[in-house]
N, CA, C and O atoms as a CHARMM CRD file, in Angstrom:
* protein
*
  336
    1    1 UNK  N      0.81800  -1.18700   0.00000 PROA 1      0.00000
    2    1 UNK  CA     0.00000   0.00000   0.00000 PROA 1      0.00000
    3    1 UNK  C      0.87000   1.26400   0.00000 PROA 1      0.00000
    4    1 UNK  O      0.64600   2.26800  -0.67600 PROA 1      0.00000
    5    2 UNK  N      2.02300   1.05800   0.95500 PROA 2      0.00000
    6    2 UNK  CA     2.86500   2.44300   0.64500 PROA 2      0.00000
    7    2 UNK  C      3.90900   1.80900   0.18800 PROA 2      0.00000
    8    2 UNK  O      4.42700   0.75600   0.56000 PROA 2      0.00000
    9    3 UNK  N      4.32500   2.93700  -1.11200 PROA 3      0.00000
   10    3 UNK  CA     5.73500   2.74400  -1.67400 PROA 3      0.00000
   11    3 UNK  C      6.88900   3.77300  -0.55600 PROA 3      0.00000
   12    3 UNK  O      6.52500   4.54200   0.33400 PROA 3      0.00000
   13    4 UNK  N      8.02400   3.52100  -0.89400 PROA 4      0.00000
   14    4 UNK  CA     9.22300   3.81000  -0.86400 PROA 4      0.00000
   15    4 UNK  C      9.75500   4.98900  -1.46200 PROA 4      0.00000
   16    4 UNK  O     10.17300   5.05700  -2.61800 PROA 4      0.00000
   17    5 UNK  N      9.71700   6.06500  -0.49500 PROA 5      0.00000
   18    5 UNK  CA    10.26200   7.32900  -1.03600 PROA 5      0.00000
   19    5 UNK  C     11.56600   7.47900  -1.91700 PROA 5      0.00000
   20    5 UNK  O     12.76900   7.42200  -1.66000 PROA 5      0.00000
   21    6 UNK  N     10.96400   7.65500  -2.84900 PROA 6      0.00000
   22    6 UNK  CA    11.82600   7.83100  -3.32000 PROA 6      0.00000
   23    6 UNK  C     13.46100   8.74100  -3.48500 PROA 6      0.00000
   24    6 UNK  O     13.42200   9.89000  -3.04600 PROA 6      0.00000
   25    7 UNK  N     14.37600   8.42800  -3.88400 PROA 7      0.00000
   26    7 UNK  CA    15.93800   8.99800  -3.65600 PROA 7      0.00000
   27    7 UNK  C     16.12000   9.95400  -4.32900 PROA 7      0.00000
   28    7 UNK  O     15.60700   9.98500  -5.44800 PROA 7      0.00000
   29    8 UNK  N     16.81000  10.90200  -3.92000 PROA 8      0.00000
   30    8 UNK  CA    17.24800  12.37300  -4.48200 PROA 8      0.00000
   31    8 UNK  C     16.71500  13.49200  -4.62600 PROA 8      0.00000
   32    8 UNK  O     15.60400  13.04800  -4.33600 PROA 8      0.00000
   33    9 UNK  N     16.53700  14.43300  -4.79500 PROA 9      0.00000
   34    9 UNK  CA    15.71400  15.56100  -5.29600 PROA 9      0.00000
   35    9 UNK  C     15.18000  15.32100  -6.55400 PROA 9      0.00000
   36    9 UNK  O     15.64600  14.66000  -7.48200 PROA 9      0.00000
   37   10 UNK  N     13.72900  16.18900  -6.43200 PROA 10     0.00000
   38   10 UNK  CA    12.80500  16.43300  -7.52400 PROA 10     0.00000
   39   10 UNK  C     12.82300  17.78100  -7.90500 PROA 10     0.00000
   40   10 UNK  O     12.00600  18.12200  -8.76100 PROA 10     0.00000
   41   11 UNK  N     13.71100  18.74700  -7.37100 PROA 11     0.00000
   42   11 UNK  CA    13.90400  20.03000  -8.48100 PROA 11     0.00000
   43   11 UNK  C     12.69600  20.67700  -7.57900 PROA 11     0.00000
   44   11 UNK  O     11.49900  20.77800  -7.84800 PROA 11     0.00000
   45   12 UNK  N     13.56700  21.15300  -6.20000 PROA 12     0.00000
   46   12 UNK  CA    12.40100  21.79500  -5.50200 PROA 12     0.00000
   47   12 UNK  C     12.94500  23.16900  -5.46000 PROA 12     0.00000
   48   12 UNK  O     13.84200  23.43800  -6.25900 PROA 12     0.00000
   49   13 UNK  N     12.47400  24.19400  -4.53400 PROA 13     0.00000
   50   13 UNK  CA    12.74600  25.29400  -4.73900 PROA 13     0.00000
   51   13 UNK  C     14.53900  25.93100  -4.46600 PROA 13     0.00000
   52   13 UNK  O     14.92100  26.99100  -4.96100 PROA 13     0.00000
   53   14 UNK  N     15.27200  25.19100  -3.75400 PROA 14     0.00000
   54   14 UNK  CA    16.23700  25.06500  -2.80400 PROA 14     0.00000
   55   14 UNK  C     17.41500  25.16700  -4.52800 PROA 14     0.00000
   56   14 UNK  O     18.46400  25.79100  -4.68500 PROA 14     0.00000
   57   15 UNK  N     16.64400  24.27700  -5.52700 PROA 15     0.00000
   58   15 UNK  CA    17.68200  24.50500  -6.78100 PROA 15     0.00000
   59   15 UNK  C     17.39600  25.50700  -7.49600 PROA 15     0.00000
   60   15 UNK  O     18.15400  26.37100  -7.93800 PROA 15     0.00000
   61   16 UNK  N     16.18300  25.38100  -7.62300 PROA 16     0.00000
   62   16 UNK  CA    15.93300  26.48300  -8.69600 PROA 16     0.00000
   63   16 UNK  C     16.98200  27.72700  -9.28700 PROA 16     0.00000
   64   16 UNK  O     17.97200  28.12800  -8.67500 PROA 16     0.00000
   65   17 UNK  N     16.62500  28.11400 -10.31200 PROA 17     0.00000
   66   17 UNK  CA    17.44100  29.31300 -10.50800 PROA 17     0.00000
   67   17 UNK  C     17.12300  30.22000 -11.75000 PROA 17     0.00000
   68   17 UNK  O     16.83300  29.43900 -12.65600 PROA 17     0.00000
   69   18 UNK  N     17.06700  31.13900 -12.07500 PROA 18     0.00000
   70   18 UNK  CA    16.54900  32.05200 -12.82100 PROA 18     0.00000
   71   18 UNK  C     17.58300  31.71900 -13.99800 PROA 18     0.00000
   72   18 UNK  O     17.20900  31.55000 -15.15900 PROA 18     0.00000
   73   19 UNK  N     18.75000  31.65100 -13.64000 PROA 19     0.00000
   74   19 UNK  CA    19.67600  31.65400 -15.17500 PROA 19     0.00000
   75   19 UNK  C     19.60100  30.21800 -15.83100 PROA 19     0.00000
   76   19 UNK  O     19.81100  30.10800 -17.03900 PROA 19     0.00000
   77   20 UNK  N     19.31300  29.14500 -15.07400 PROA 20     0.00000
   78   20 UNK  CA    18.80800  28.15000 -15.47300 PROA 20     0.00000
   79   20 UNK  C     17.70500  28.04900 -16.67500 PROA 20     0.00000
   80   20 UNK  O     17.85600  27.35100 -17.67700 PROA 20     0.00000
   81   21 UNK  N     16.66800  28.80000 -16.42200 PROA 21     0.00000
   82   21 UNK  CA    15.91600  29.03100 -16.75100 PROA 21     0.00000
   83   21 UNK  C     15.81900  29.71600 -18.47000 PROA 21     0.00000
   84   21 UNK  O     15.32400  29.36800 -19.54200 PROA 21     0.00000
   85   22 UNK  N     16.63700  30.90300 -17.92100 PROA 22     0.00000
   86   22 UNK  CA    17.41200  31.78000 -19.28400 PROA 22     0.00000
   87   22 UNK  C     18.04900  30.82100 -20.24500 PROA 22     0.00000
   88   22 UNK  O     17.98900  31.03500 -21.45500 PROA 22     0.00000
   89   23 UNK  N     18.70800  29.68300 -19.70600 PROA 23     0.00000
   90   23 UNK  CA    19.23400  28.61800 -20.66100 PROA 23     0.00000
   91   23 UNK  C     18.55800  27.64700 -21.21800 PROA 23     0.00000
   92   23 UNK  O     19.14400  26.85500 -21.95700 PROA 23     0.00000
   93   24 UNK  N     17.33300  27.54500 -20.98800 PROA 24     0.00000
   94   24 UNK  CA    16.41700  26.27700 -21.31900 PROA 24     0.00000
   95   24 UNK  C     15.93500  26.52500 -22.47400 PROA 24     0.00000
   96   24 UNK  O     15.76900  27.63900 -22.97200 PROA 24     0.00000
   97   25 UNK  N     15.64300  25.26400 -23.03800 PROA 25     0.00000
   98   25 UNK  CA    15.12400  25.71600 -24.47000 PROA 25     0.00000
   99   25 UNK  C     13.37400  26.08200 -24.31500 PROA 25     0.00000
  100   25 UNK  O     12.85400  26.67100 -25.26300 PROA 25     0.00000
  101   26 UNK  N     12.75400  25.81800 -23.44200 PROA 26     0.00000
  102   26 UNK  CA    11.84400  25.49500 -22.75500 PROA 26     0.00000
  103   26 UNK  C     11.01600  26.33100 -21.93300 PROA 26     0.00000
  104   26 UNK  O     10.06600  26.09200 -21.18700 PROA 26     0.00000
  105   27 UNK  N     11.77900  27.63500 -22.34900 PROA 27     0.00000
  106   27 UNK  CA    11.90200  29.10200 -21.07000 PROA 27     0.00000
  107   27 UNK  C     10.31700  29.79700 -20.82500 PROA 27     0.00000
  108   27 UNK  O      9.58500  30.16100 -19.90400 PROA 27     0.00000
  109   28 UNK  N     10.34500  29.69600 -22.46500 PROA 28     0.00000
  110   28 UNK  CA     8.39400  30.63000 -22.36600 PROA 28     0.00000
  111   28 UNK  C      7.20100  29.59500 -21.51400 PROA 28     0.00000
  112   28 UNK  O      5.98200  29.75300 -21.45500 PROA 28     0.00000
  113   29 UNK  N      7.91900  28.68000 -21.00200 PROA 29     0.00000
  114   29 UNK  CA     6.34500  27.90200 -20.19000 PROA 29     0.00000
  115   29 UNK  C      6.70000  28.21500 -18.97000 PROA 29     0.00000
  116   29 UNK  O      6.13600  27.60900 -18.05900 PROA 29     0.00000
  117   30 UNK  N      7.95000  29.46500 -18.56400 PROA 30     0.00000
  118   30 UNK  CA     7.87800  29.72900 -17.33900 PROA 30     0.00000
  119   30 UNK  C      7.18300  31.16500 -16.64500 PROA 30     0.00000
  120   30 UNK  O      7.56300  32.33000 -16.75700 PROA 30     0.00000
  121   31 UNK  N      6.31700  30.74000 -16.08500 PROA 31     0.00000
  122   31 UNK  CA     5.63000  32.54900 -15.32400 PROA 31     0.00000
  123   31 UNK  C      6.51700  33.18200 -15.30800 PROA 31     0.00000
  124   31 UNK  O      7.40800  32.73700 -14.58300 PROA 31     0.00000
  125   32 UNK  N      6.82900  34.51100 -16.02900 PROA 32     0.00000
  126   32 UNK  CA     7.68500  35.93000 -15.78800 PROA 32     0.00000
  127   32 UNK  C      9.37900  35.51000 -16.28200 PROA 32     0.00000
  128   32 UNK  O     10.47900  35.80300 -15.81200 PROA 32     0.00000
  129   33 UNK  N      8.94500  34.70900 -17.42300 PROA 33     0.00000
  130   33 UNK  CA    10.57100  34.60500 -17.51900 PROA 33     0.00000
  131   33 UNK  C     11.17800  35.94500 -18.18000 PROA 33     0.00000
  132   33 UNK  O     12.35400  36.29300 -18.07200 PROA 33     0.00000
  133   34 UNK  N      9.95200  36.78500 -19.03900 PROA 34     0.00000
  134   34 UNK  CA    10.94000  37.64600 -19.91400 PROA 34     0.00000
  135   34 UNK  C     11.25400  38.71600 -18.82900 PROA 34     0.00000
  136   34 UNK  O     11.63000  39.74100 -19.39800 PROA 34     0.00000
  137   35 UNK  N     11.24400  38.80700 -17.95600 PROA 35     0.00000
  138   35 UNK  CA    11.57600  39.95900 -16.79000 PROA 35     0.00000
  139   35 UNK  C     12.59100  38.91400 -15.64300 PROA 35     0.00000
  140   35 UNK  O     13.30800  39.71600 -15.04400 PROA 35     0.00000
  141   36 UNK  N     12.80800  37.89700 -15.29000 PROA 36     0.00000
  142   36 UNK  CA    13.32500  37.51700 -14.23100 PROA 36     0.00000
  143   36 UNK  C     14.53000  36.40100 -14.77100 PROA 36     0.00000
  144   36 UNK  O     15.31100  35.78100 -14.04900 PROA 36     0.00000
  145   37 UNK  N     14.42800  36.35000 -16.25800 PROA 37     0.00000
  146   37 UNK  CA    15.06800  35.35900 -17.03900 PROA 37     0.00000
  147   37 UNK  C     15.32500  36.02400 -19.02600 PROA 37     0.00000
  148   37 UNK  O     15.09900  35.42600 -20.07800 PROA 37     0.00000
  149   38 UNK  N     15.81800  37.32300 -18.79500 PROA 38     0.00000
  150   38 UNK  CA    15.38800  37.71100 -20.18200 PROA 38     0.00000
  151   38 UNK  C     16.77800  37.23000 -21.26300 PROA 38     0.00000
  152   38 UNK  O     17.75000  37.00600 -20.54200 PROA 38     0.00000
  153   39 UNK  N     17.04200  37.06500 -22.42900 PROA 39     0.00000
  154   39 UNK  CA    17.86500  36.24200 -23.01900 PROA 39     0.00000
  155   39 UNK  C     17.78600  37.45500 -24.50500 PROA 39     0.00000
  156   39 UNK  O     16.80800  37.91400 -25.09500 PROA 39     0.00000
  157   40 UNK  N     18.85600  37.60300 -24.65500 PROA 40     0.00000
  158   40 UNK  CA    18.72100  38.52700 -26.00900 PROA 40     0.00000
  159   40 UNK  C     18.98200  40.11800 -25.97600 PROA 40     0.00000
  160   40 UNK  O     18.64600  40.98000 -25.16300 PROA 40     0.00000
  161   41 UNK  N     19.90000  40.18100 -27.48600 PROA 41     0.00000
  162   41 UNK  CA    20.03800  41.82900 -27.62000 PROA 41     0.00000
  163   41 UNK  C     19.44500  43.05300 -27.01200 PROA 41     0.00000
  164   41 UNK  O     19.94300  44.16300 -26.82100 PROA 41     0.00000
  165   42 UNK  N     18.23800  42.57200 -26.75100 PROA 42     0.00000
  166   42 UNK  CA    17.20200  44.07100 -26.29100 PROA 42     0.00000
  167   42 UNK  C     17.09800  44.17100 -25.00200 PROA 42     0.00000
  168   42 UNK  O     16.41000  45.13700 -24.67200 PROA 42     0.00000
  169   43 UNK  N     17.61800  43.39200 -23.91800 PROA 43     0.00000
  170   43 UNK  CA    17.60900  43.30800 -22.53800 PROA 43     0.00000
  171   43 UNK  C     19.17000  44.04400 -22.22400 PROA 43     0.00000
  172   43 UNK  O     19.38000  44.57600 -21.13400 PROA 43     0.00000
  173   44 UNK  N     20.24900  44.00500 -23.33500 PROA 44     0.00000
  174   44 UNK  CA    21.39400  44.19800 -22.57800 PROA 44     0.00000
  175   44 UNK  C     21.44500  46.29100 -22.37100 PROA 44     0.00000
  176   44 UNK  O     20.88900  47.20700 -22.97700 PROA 44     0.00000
  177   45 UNK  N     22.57200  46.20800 -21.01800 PROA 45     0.00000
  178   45 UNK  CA    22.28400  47.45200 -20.74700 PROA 45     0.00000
  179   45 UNK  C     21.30300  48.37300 -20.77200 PROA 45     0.00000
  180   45 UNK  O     21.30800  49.49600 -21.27600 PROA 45     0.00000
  181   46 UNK  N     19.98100  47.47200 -19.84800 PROA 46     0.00000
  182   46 UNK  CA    18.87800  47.96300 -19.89300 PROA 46     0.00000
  183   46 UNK  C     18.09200  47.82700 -18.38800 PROA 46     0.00000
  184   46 UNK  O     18.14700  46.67100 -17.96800 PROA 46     0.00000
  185   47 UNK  N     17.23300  48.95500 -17.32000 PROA 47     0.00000
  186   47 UNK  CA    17.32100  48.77300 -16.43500 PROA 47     0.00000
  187   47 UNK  C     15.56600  47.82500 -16.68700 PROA 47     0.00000
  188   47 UNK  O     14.60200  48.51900 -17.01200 PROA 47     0.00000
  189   48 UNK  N     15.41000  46.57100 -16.52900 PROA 48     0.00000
  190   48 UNK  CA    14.13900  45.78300 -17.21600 PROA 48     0.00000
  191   48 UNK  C     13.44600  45.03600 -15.81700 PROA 48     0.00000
  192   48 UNK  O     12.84500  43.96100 -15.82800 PROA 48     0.00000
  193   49 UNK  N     13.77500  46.16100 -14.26600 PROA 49     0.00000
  194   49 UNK  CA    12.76400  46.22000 -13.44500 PROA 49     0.00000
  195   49 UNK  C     12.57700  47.60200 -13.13900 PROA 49     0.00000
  196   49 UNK  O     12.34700  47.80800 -11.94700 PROA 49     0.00000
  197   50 UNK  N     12.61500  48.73200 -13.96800 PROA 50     0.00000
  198   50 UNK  CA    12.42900  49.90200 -13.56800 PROA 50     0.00000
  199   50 UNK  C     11.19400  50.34800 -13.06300 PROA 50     0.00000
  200   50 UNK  O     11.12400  51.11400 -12.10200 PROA 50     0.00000
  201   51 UNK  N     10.16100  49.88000 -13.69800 PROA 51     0.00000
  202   51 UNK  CA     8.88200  49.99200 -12.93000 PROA 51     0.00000
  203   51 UNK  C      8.72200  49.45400 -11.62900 PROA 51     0.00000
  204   51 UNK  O      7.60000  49.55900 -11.13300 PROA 51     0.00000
  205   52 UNK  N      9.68500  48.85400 -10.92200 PROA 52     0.00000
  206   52 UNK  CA     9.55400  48.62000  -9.97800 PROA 52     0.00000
  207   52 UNK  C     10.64300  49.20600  -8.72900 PROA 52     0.00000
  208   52 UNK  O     10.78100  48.77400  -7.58500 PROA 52     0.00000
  209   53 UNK  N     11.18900  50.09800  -9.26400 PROA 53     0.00000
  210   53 UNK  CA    12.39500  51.11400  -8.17100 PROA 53     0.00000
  211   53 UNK  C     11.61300  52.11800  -7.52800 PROA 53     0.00000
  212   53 UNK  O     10.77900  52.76100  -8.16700 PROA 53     0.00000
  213   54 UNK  N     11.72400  52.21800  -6.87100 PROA 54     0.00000
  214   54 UNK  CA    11.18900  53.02300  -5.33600 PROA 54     0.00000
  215   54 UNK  C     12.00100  54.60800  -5.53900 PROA 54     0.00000
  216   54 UNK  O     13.19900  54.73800  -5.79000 PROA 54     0.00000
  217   55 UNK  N     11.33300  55.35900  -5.41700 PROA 55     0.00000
  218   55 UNK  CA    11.20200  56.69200  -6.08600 PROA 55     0.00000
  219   55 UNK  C     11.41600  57.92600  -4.53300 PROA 55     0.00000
  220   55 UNK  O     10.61600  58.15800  -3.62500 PROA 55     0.00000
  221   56 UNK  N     12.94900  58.54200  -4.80300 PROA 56     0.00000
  222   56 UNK  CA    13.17100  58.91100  -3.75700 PROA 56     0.00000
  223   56 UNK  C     11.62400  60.13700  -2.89700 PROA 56     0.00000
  224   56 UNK  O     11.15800  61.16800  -3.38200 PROA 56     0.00000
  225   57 UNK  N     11.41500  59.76000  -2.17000 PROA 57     0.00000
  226   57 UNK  CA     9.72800  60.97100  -2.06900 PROA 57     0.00000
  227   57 UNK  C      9.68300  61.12500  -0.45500 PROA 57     0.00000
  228   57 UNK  O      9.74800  60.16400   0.31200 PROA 57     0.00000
  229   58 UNK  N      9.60700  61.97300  -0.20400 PROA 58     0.00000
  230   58 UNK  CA     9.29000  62.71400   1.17800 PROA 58     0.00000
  231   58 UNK  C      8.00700  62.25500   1.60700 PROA 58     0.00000
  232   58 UNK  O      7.12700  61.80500   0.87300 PROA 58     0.00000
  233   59 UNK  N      7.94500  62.44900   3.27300 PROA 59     0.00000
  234   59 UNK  CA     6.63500  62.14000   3.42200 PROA 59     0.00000
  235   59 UNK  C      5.51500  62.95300   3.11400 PROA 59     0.00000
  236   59 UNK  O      4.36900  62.52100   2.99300 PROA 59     0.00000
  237   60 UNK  N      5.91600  64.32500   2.96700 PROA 60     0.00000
  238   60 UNK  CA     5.12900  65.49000   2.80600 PROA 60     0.00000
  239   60 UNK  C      4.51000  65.44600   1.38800 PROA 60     0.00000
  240   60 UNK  O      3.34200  65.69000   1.08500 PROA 60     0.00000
  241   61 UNK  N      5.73700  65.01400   0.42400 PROA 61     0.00000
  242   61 UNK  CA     5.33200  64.73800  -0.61400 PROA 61     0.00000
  243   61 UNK  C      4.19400  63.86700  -0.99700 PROA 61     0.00000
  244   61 UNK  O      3.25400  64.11500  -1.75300 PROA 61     0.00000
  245   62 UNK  N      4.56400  62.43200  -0.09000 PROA 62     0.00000
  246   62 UNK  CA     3.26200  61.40100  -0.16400 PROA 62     0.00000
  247   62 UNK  C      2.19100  61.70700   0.42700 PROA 62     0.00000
  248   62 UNK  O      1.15100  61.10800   0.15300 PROA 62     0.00000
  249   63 UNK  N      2.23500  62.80200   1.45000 PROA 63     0.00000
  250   63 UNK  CA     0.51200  63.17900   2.04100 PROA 63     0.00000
  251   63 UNK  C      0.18300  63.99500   0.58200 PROA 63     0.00000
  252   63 UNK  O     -0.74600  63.67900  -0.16100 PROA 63     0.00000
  253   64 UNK  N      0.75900  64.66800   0.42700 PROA 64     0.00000
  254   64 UNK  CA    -0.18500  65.29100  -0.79800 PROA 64     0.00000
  255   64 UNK  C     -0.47700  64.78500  -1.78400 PROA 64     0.00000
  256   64 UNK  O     -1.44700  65.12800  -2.46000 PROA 64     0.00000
  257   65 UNK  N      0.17300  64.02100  -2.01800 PROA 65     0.00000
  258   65 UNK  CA    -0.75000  62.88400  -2.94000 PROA 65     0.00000
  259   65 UNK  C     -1.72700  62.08500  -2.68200 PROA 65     0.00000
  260   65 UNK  O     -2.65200  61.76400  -3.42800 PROA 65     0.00000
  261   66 UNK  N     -1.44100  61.64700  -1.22500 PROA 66     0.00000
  262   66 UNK  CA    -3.07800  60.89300  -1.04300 PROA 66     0.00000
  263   66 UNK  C     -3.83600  61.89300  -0.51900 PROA 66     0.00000
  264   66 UNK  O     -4.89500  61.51700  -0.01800 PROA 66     0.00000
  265   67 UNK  N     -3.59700  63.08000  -0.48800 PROA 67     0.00000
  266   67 UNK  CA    -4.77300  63.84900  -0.16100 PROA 67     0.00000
  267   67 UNK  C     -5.51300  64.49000  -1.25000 PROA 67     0.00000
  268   67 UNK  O     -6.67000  64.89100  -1.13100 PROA 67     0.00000
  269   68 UNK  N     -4.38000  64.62500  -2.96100 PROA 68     0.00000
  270   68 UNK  CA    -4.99100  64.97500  -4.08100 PROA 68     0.00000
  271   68 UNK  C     -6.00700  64.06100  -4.47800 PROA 68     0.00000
  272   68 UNK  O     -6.97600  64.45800  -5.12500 PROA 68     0.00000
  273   69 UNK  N     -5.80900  62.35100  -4.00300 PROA 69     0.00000
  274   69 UNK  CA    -6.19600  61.07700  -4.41700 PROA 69     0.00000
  275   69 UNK  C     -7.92100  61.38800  -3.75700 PROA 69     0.00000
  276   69 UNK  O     -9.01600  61.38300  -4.31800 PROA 69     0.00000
  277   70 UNK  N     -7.54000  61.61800  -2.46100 PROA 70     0.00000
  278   70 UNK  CA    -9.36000  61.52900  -1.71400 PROA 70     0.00000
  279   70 UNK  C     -9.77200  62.68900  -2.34500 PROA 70     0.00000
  280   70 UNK  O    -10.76700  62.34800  -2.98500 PROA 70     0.00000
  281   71 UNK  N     -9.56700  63.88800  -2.53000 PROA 71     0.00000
  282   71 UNK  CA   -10.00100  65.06100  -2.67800 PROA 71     0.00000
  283   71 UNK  C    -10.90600  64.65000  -3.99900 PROA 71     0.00000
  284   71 UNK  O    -12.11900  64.85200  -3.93200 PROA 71     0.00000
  285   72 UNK  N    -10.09300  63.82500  -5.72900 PROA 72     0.00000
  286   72 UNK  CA   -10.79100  63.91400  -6.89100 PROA 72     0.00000
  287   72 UNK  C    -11.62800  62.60500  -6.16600 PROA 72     0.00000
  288   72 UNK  O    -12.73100  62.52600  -6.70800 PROA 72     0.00000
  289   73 UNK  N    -11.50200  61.83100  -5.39300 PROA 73     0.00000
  290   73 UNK  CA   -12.56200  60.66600  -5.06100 PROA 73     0.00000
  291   73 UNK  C    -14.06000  61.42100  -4.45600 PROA 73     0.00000
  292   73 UNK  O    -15.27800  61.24700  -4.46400 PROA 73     0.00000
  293   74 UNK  N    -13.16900  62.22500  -4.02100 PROA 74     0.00000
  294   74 UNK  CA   -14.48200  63.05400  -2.92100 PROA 74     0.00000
  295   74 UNK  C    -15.69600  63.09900  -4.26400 PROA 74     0.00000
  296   74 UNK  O    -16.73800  62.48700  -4.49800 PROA 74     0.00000
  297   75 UNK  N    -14.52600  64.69700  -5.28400 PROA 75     0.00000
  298   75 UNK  CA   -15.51200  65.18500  -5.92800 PROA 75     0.00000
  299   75 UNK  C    -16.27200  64.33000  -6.96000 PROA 75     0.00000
  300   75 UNK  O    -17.38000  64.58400  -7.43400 PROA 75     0.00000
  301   76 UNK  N    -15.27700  62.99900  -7.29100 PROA 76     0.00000
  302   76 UNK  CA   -16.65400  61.87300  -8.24000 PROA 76     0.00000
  303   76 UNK  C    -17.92200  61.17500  -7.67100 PROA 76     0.00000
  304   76 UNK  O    -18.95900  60.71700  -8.14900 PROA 76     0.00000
  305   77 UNK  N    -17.31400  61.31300  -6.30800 PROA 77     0.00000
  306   77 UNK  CA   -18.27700  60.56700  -5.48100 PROA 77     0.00000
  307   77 UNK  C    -20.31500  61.86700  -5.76000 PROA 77     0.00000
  308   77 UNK  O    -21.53500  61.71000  -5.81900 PROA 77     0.00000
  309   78 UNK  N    -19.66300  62.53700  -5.79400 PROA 78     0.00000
  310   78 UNK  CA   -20.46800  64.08800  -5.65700 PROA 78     0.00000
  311   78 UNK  C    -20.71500  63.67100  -6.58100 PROA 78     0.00000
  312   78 UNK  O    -21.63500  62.85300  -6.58800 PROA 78     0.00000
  313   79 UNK  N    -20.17500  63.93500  -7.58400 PROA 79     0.00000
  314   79 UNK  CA   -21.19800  64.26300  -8.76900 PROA 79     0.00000
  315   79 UNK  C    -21.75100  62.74000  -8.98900 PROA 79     0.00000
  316   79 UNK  O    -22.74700  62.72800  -9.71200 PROA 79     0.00000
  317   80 UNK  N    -21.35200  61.50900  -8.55100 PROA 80     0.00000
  318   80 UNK  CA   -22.12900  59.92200  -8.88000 PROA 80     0.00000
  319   80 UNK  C    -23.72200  60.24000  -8.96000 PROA 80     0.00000
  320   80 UNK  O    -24.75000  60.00400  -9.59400 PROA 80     0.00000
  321   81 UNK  N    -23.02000  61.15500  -7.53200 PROA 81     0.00000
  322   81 UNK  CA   -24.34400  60.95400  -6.57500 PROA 81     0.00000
  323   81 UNK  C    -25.59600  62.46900  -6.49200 PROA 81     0.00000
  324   81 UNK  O    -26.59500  62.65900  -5.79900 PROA 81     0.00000
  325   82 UNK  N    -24.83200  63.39000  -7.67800 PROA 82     0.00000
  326   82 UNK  CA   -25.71900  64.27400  -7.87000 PROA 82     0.00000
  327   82 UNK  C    -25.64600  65.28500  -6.78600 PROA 82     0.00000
  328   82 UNK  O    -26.64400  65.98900  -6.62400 PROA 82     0.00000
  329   83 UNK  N    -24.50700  65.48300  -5.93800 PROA 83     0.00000
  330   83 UNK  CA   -24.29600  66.42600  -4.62100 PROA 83     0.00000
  331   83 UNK  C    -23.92900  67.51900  -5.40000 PROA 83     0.00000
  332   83 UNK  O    -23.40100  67.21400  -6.47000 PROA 83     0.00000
  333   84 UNK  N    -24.08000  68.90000  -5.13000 PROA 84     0.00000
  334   84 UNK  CA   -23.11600  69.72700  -5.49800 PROA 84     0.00000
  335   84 UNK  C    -23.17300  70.82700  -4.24700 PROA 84     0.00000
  336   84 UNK  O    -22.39900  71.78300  -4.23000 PROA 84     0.00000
């Protein structure tokens, strides 16, 4: 009824590896390879997580933005709802 575990690793997370990945012939059946595994001319000397760098900003700076944010929420909410 029970088998015998089997020997060695099955390619768990502990191996994994992104450049692995970049080398496979096999690459596009992986979630997010062209960003975490990109291969080719158009990636080199290129910053290809920039949308994701953290943007030097004050806090003063960030209240006024979420306060520009509620302020146009306020006024759609108003007009949804026919307030003026």
């Amino acid at each position: 009824m029970f088998e015998p575990v089997r020997g060695g690793t099955r390619g768990g997370q502990a191996q994994f590896k992104w450049s692995d990945v970049a080398a496979d012939k096999d690459r596009e059946h992986y979630l997010g390879h062209s960003i975490n595994a990109p291969t080719g001319r158009w990636q080199k000397n290129k910053d290809i997580h920039w949308y994701n760098r953290e943007e030097a900003q004050t806090q003063a700076e960030k209240d006024e933005e979420i306060r520009k944010v509620k302020e146009a929420e306020a006024e759609a909410l108003s007009v949804a709802l026919c307030v003026l």
